[in-house]
C-alpha positions as CSV (number, residue, x, y, z in Angstrom):
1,X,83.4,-22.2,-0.7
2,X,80.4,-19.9,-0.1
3,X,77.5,-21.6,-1.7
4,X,75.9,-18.2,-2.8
5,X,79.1,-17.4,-5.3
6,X,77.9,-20.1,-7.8
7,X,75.3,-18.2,-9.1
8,X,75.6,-16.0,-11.7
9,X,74.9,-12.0,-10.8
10,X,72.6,-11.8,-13.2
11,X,70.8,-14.7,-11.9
12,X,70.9,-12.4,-8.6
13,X,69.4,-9.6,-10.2
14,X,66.4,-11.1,-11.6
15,X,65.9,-13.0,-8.1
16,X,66.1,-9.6,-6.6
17,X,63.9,-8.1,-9.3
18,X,61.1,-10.7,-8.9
19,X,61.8,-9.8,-5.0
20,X,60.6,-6.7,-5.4
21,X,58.0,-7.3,-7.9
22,X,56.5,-9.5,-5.7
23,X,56.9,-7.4,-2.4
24,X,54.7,-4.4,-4.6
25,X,52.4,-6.9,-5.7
26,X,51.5,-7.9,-2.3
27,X,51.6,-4.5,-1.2
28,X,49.1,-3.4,-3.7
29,X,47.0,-5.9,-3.0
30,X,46.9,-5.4,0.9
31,X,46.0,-2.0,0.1
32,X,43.2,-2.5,-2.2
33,X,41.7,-5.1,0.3
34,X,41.9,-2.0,2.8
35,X,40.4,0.4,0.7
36,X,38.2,-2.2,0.2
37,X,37.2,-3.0,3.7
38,X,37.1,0.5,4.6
39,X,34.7,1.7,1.4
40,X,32.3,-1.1,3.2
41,X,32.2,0.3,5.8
42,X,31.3,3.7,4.9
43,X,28.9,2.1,2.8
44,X,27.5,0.2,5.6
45,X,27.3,3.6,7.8
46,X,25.4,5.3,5.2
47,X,22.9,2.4,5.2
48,X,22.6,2.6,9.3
49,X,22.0,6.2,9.0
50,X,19.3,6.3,6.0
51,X,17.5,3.1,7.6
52,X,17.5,5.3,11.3
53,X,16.5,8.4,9.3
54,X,13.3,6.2,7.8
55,X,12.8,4.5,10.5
56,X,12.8,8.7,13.3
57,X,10.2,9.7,9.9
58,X,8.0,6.6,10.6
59,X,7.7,7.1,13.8
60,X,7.0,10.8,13.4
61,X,4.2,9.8,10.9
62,X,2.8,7.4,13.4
63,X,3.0,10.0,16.1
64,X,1.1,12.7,14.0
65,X,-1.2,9.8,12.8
66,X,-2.3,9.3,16.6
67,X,-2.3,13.2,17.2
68,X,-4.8,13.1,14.6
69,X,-7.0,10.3,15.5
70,X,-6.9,11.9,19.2
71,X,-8.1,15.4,17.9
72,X,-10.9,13.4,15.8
73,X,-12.1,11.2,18.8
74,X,-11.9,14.1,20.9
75,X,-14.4,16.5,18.7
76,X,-16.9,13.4,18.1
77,X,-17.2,13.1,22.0
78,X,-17.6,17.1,21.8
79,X,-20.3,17.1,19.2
80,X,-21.6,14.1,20.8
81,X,-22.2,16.2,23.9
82,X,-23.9,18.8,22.7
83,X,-25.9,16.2,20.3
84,X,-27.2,14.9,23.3
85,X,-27.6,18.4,25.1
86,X,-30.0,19.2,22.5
87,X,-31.7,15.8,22.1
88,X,-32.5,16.2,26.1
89,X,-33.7,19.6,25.7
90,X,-36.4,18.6,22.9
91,X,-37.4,15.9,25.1
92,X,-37.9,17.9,28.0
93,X,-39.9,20.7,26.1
94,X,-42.0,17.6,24.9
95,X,-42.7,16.7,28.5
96,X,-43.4,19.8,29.6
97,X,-46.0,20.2,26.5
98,X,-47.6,17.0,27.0
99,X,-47.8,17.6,30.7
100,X,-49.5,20.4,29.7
101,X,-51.6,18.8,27.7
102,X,-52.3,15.8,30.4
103,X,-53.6,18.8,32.9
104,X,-55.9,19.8,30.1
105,X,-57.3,16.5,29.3
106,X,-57.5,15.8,33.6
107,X,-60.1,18.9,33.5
108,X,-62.3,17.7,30.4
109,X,-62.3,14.4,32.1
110,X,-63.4,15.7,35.7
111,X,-65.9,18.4,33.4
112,X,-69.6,17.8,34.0
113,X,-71.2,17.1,30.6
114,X,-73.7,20.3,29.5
115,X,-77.5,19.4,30.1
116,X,-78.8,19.2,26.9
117,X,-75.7,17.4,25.2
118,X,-77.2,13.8,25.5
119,X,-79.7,11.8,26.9
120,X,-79.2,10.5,30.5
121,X,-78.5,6.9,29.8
122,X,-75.9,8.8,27.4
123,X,-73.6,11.1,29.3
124,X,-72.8,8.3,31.1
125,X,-71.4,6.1,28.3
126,X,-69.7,9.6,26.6
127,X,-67.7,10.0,30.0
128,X,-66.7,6.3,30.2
129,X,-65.5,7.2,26.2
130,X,-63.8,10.1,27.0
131,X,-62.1,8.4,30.4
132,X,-60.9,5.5,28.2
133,X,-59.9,7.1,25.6
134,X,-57.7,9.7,28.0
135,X,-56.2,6.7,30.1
136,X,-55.5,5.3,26.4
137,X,-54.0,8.4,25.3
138,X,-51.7,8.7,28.3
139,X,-50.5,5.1,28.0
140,X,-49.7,6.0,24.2
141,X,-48.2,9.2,25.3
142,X,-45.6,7.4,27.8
143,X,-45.3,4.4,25.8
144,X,-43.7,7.0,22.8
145,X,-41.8,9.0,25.1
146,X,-40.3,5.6,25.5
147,X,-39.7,4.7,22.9
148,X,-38.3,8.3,21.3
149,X,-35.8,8.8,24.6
150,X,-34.2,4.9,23.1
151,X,-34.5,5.9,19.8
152,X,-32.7,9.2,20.6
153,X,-29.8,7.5,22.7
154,X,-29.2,4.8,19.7
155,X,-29.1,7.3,17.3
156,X,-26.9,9.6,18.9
157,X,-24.6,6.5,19.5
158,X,-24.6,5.3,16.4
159,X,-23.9,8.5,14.5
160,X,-21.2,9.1,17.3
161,X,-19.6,5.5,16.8
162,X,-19.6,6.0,12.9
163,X,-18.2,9.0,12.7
164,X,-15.0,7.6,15.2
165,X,-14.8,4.1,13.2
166,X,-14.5,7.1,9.9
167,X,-12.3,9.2,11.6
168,X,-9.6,5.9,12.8
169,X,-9.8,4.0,9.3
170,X,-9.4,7.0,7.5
171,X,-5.6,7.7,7.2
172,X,-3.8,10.8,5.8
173,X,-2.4,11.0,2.4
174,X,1.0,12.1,2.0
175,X,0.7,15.5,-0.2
176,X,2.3,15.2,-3.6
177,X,5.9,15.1,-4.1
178,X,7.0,14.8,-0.4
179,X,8.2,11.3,0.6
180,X,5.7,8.7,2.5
């Protein structure tokens, strides 16, 4: 006797029906997990390609932020340069006009005093004065030449220096209504 003829066929049927219900089910289910899986991935794509987009515009930003500091740096040492053309120009036209003045005070010192300009005892004392006071002059004179050729380097350095430390802390702002 065949074991399978005791049940009933309607027993069959709904053993076949749950069958197939359950081979759909799984079937449904396998394909939402795969449409599932591959919307991730798409999704996870999209990511990967806005986060390398972000990350090609940083690095364009950063580039044109160096460009920029470049330029800046580059004009400062430009205006330096002719800051300190001119600054060596004055000071040479000063030293020629206090050489100039030197060579006159050289000839009032080696000039005789006039006859009647003082007594004897004097002249003498009056060209000690005006030799003392000449040698005291000149001393003064090289002393602030000095002192101004320093005072001209530092400042020229200084005004260089701030204007690079302004020109690399100061970024550019993003105009309005583009992204940053």
């Amino acid at each position: 006797m065949n074991p399978f003829a005791l049940i009933p066929l309607k027993d069959w049927l709904y053993l076949g029906a749950c069958a197939v219900i359950a081979a759909a089910g799984w079937m449904f289910v396998h394909h939402e997990r795969e449409l599932g899986a591959a919307h991730a991935e798409a999704q996870l794509q999209h990511e990967r390609a806005a986060v390398a987009e972000a990350s090609a515009s940083a690095a364009a930003a950063a580039a044109s932020e160096t460009e920029r500091r470049a330029a800046a740096i580059q004009e400062i040492v430009h205006e330096t340069t002719q800051q300190t053309a001119r600054v060596l120009a004055d000071a040479s036209a000063a030293a020629a006009e206090r050489d100039s003045l030197r060579v006159q005070l050289d000839a009032l010192r080696r000039q005789p005093l006039p006859a009647g300009a003082a007594s004897a005892s004097g002249s003498d004392a009056t060209a000690a004065t005006v030799r003392v006071l000449a040698d005291l002059l000149g001393r003064a004179d090289d002393r602030a030449t000095a002192l101004a050729a320093i005072a001209d380097q530092r400042g020229t350095a200084g005004a260089a220096c701030q204007r690079a430390y302004q020109a690399l802390t100061t970024t550019t702002q993003p105009q309005k209504g583009t992204a940053p």
